[in-house]
N, CA, C and O atoms as a GROMACS GRO file, in nm:
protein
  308
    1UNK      N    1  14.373   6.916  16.364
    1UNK     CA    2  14.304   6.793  16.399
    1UNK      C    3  14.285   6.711  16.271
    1UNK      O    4  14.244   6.767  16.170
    2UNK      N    5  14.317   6.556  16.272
    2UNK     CA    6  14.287   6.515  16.164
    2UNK      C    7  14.166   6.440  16.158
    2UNK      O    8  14.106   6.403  16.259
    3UNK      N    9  14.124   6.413  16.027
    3UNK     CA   10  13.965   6.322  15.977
    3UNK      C   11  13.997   6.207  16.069
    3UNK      O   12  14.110   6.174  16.105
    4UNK      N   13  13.926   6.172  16.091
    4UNK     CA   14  13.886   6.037  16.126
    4UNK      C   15  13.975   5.902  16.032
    4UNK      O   16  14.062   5.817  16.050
    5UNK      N   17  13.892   5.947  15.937
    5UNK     CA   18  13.949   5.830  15.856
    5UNK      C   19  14.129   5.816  15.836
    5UNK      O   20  14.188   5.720  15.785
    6UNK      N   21  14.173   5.904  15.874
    6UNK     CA   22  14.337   5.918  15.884
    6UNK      C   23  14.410   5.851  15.966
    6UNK      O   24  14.531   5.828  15.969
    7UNK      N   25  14.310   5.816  16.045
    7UNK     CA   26  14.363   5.676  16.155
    7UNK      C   27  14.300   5.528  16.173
    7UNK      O   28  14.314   5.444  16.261
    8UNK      N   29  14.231   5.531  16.062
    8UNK     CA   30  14.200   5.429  16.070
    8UNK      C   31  14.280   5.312  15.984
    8UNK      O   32  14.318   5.306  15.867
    9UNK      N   33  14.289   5.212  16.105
    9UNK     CA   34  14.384   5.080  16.101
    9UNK      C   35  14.371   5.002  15.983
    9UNK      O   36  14.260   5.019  15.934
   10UNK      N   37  14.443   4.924  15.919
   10UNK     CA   38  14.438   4.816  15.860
   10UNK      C   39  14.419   4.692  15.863
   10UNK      O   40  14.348   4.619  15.795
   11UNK      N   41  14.523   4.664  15.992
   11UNK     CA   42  14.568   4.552  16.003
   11UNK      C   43  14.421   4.497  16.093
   11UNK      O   44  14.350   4.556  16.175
   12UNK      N   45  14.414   4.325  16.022
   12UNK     CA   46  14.273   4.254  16.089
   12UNK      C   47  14.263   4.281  16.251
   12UNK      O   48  14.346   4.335  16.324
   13UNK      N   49  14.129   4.224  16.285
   13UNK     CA   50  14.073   4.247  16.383
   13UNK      C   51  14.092   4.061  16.410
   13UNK      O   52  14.124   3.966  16.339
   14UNK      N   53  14.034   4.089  16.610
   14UNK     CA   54  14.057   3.951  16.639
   14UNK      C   55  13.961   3.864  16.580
   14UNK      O   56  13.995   3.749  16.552
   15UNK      N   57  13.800   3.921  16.551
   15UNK     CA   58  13.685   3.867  16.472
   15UNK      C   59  13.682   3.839  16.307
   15UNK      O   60  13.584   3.811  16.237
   16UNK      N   61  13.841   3.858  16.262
   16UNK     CA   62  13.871   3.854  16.104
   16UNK      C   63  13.872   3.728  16.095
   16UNK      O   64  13.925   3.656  16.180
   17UNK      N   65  13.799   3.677  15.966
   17UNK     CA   66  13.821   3.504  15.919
   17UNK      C   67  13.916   3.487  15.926
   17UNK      O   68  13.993   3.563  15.986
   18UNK      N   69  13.954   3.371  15.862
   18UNK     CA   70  14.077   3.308  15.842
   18UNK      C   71  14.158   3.341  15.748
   18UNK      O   72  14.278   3.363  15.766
   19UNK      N   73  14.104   3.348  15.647
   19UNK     CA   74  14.133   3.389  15.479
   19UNK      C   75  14.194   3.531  15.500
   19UNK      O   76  14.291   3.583  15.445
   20UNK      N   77  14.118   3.575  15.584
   20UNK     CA   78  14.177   3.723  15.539
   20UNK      C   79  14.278   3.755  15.645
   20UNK      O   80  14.331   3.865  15.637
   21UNK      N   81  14.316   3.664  15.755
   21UNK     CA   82  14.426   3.691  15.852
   21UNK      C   83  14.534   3.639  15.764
   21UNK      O   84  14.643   3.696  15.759
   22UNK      N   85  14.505   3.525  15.690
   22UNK     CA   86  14.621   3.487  15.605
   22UNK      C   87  14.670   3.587  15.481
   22UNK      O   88  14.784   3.606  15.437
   23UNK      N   89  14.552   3.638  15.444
   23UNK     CA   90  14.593   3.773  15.315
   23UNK      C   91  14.650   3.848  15.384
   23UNK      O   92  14.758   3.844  15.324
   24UNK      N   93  14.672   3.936  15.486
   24UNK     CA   94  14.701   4.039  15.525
   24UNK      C   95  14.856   4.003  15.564
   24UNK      O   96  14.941   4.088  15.538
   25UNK      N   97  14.900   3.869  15.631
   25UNK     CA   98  15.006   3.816  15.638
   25UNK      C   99  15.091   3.796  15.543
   25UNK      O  100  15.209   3.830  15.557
   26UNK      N  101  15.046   3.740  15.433
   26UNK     CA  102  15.112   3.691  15.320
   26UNK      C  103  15.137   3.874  15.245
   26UNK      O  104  15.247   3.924  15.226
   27UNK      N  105  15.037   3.923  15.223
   27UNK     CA  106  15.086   4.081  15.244
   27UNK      C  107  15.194   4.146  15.273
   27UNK      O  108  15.267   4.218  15.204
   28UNK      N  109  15.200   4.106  15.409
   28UNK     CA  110  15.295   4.190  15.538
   28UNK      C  111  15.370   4.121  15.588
   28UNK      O  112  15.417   4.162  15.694
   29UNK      N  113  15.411   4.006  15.542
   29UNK     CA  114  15.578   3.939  15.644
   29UNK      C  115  15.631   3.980  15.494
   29UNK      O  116  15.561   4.016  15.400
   30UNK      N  117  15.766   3.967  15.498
   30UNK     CA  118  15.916   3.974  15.473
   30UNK      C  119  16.016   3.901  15.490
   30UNK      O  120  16.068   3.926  15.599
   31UNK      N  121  16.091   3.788  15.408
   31UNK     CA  122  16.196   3.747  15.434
   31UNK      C  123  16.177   3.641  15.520
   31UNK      O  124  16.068   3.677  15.564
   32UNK      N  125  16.199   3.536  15.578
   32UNK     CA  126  16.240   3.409  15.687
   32UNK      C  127  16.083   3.430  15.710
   32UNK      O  128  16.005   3.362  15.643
   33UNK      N  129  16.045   3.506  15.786
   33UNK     CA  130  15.932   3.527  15.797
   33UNK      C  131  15.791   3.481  15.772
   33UNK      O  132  15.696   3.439  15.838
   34UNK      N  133  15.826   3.513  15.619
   34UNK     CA  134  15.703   3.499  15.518
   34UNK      C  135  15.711   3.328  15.487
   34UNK      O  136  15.610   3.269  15.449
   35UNK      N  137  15.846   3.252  15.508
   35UNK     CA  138  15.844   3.090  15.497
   35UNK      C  139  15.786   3.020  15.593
   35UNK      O  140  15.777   2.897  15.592
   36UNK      N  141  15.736   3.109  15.696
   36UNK     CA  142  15.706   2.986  15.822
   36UNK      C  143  15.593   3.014  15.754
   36UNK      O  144  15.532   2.927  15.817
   37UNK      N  145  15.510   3.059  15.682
   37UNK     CA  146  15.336   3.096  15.633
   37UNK      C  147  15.321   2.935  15.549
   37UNK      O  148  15.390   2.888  15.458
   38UNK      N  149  15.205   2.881  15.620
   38UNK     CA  150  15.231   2.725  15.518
   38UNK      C  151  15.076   2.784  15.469
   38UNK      O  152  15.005   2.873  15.516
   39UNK      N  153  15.057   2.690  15.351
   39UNK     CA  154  14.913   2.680  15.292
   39UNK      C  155  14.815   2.712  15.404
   39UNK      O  156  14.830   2.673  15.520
   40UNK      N  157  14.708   2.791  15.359
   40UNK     CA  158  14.603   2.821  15.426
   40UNK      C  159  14.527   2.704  15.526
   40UNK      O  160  14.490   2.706  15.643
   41UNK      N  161  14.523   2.580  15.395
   41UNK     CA  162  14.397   2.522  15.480
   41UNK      C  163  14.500   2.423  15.569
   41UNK      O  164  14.443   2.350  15.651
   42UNK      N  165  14.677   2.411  15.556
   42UNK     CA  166  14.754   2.398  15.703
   42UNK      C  167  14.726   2.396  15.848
   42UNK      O  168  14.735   2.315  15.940
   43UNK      N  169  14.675   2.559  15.826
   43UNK     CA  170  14.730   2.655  15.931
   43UNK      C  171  14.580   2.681  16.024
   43UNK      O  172  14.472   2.684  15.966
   44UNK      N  173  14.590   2.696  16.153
   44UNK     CA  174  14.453   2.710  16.264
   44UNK      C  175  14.456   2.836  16.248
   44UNK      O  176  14.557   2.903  16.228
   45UNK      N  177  14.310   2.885  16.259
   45UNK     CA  178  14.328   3.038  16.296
   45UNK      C  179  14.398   3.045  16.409
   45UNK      O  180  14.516   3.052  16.373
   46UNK      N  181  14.393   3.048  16.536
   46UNK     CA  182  14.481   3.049  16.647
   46UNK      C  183  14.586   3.097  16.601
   46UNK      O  184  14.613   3.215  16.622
   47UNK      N  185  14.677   3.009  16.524
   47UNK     CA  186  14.806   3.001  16.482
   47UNK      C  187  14.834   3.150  16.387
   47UNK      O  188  14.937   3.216  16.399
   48UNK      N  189  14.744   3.178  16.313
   48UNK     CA  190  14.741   3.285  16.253
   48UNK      C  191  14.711   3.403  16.333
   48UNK      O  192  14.809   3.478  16.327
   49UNK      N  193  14.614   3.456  16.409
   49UNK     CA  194  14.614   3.532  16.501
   49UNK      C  195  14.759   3.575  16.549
   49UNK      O  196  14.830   3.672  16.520
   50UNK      N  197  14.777   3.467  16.636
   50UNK     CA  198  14.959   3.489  16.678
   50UNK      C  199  15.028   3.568  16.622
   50UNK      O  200  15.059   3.681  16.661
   51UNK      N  201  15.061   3.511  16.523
   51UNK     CA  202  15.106   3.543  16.368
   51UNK      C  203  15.098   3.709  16.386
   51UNK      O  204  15.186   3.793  16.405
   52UNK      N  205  14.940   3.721  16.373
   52UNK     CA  206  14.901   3.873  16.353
   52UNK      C  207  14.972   3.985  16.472
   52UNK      O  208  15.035   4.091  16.468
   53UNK      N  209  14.935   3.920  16.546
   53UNK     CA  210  14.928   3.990  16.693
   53UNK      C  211  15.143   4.044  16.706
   53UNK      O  212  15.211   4.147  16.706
   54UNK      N  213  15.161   3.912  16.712
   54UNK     CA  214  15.329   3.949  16.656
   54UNK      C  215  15.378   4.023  16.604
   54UNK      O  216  15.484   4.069  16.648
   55UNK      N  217  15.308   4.077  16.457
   55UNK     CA  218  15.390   4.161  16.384
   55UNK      C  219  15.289   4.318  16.376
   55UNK      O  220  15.318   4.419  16.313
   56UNK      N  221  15.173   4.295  16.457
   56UNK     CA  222  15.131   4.417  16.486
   56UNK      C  223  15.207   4.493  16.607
   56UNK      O  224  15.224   4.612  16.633
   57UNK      N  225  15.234   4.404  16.653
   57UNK     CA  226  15.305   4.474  16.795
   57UNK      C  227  15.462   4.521  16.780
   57UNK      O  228  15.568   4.459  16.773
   58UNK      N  229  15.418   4.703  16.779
   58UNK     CA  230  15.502   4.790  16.732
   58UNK      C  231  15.505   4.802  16.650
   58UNK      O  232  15.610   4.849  16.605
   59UNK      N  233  15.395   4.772  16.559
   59UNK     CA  234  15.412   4.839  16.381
   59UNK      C  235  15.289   4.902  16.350
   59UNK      O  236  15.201   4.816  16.351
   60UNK      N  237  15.245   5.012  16.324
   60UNK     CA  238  15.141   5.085  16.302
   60UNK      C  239  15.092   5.043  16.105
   60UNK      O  240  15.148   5.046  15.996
   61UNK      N  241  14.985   5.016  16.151
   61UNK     CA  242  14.967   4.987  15.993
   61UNK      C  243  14.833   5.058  15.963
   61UNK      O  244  14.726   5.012  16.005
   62UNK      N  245  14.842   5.179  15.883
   62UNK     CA  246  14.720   5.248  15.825
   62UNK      C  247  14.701   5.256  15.717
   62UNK      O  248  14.798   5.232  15.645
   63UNK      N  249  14.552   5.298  15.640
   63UNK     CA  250  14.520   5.228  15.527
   63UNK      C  251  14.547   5.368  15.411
   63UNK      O  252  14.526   5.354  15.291
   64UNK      N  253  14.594   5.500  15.471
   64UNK     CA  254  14.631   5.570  15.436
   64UNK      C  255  14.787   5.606  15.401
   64UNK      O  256  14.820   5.689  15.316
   65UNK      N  257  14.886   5.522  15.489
   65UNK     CA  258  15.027   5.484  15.452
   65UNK      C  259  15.006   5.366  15.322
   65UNK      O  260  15.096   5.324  15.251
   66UNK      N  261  14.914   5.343  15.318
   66UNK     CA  262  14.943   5.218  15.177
   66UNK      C  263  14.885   5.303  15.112
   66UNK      O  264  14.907   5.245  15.006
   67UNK      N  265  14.846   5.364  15.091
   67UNK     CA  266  14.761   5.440  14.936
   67UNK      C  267  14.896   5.527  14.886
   67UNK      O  268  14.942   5.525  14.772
   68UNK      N  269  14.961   5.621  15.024
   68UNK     CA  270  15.021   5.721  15.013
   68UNK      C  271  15.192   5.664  14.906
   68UNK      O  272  15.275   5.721  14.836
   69UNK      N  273  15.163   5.503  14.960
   69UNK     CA  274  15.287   5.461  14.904
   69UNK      C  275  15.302   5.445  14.791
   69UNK      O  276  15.407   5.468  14.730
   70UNK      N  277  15.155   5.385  14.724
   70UNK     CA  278  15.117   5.349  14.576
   70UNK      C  279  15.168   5.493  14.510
   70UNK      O  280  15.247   5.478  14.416
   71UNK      N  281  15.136   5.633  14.545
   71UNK     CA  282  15.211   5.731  14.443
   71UNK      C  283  15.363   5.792  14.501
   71UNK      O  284  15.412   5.905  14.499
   72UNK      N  285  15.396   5.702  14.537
   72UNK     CA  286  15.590   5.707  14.545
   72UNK      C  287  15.557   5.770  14.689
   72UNK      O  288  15.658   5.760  14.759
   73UNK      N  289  15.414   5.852  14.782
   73UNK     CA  290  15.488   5.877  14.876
   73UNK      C  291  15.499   5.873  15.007
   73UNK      O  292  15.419   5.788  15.046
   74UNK      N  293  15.594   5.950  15.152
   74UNK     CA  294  15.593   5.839  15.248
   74UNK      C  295  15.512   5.993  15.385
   74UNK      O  296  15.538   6.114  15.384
   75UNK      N  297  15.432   5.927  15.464
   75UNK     CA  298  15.371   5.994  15.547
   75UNK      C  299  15.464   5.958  15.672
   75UNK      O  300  15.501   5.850  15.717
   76UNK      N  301  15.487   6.087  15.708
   76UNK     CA  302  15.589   6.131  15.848
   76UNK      C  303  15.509   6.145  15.938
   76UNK      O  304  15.427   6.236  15.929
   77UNK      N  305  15.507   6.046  16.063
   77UNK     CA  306  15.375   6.100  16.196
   77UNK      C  307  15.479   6.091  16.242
   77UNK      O  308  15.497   6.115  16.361
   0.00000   0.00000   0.00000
Protein backbone atom coordinates (compact mmCIF):
# COMPACT_ATOMS: atom_id res chain seq x y z
CA UNK A 1 0.00 0.00 0.00
CA UNK A 2 1.36 3.29 -0.74
CA UNK A 3 1.62 6.83 1.53
CA UNK A 4 -0.73 9.00 0.72
CA UNK A 5 1.38 11.52 -0.35
CA UNK A 6 2.50 9.23 -3.42
CA UNK A 7 -0.56 10.21 -5.15
CA UNK A 8 -0.91 13.23 -4.69
CA UNK A 9 -1.59 15.41 -7.92
CA UNK A 10 0.09 18.35 -9.21
CA UNK A 11 -1.54 19.59 -11.76
CA UNK A 12 -3.99 22.92 -10.63
CA UNK A 13 -7.31 22.65 -9.34
CA UNK A 14 -10.49 24.30 -10.92
CA UNK A 15 -10.27 27.00 -7.77
CA UNK A 16 -6.39 27.77 -8.90
CA UNK A 17 -5.76 31.62 -9.75
CA UNK A 18 -4.82 32.63 -12.76
CA UNK A 19 -1.11 33.05 -12.34
CA UNK A 20 -0.65 29.82 -11.32
CA UNK A 21 -2.87 28.02 -14.14
CA UNK A 22 -0.57 29.95 -16.39
CA UNK A 23 2.77 28.67 -14.42
CA UNK A 24 1.87 25.23 -14.50
CA UNK A 25 1.13 25.60 -18.35
CA UNK A 26 4.04 27.43 -19.36
CA UNK A 27 5.69 24.48 -17.27
CA UNK A 28 3.90 21.69 -19.07
CA UNK A 29 3.09 22.40 -22.85
CA UNK A 30 5.75 21.48 -25.41
CA UNK A 31 6.33 22.51 -28.84
CA UNK A 32 3.24 24.31 -31.12
CA UNK A 33 1.64 24.04 -28.05
CA UNK A 34 3.45 26.15 -25.73
CA UNK A 35 2.96 29.20 -28.77
CA UNK A 36 -0.69 29.41 -28.52
CA UNK A 37 0.24 30.53 -24.48
CA UNK A 38 -0.01 34.51 -25.04
CA UNK A 39 1.02 36.90 -22.10
CA UNK A 40 -0.75 36.36 -18.94
CA UNK A 41 -2.65 39.47 -18.54
CA UNK A 42 -3.97 38.39 -22.58
CA UNK A 43 -5.45 35.45 -21.57
CA UNK A 44 -9.18 34.79 -19.40
CA UNK A 45 -8.97 32.34 -16.88
CA UNK A 46 -11.72 30.39 -18.71
CA UNK A 47 -9.37 30.20 -21.53
CA UNK A 48 -6.70 28.86 -19.34
CA UNK A 49 -8.69 26.31 -17.49
CA UNK A 50 -9.41 24.75 -20.99
CA UNK A 51 -5.99 24.88 -21.57
CA UNK A 52 -5.58 22.88 -18.27
CA UNK A 53 -8.32 20.53 -18.50
CA UNK A 54 -6.90 19.53 -22.16
CA UNK A 55 -3.66 18.50 -21.33
CA UNK A 56 -4.68 16.89 -18.06
CA UNK A 57 -6.86 14.63 -19.81
CA UNK A 58 -4.86 11.44 -20.03
CA UNK A 59 -1.77 12.63 -18.48
CA UNK A 60 -1.19 11.83 -14.87
CA UNK A 61 0.87 14.44 -13.31
CA UNK A 62 2.39 13.74 -9.70
CA UNK A 63 4.48 15.75 -7.58
CA UNK A 64 6.54 12.75 -6.88
CA UNK A 65 7.33 11.96 -10.78
CA UNK A 66 8.91 15.55 -10.81
CA UNK A 67 11.18 15.21 -7.84
CA UNK A 68 11.98 11.57 -9.00
CA UNK A 69 13.07 13.20 -12.33
CA UNK A 70 15.29 15.99 -10.84
CA UNK A 71 17.80 12.87 -9.75
CA UNK A 72 17.92 11.29 -13.36
CA UNK A 73 15.03 9.01 -12.20
CA UNK A 74 11.82 7.58 -13.86
CA UNK A 75 8.83 5.99 -11.67
CA UNK A 76 7.08 2.90 -13.44
CA UNK A 77 3.17 2.68 -12.22
Amino acid sequence: MSAPYHSTKEAPKSTSRKQELYDWLNDNLEGPEKLKLKPVKQMRRPELWKMVQDLKNGNEYYIVDKEALKYGNTVVR
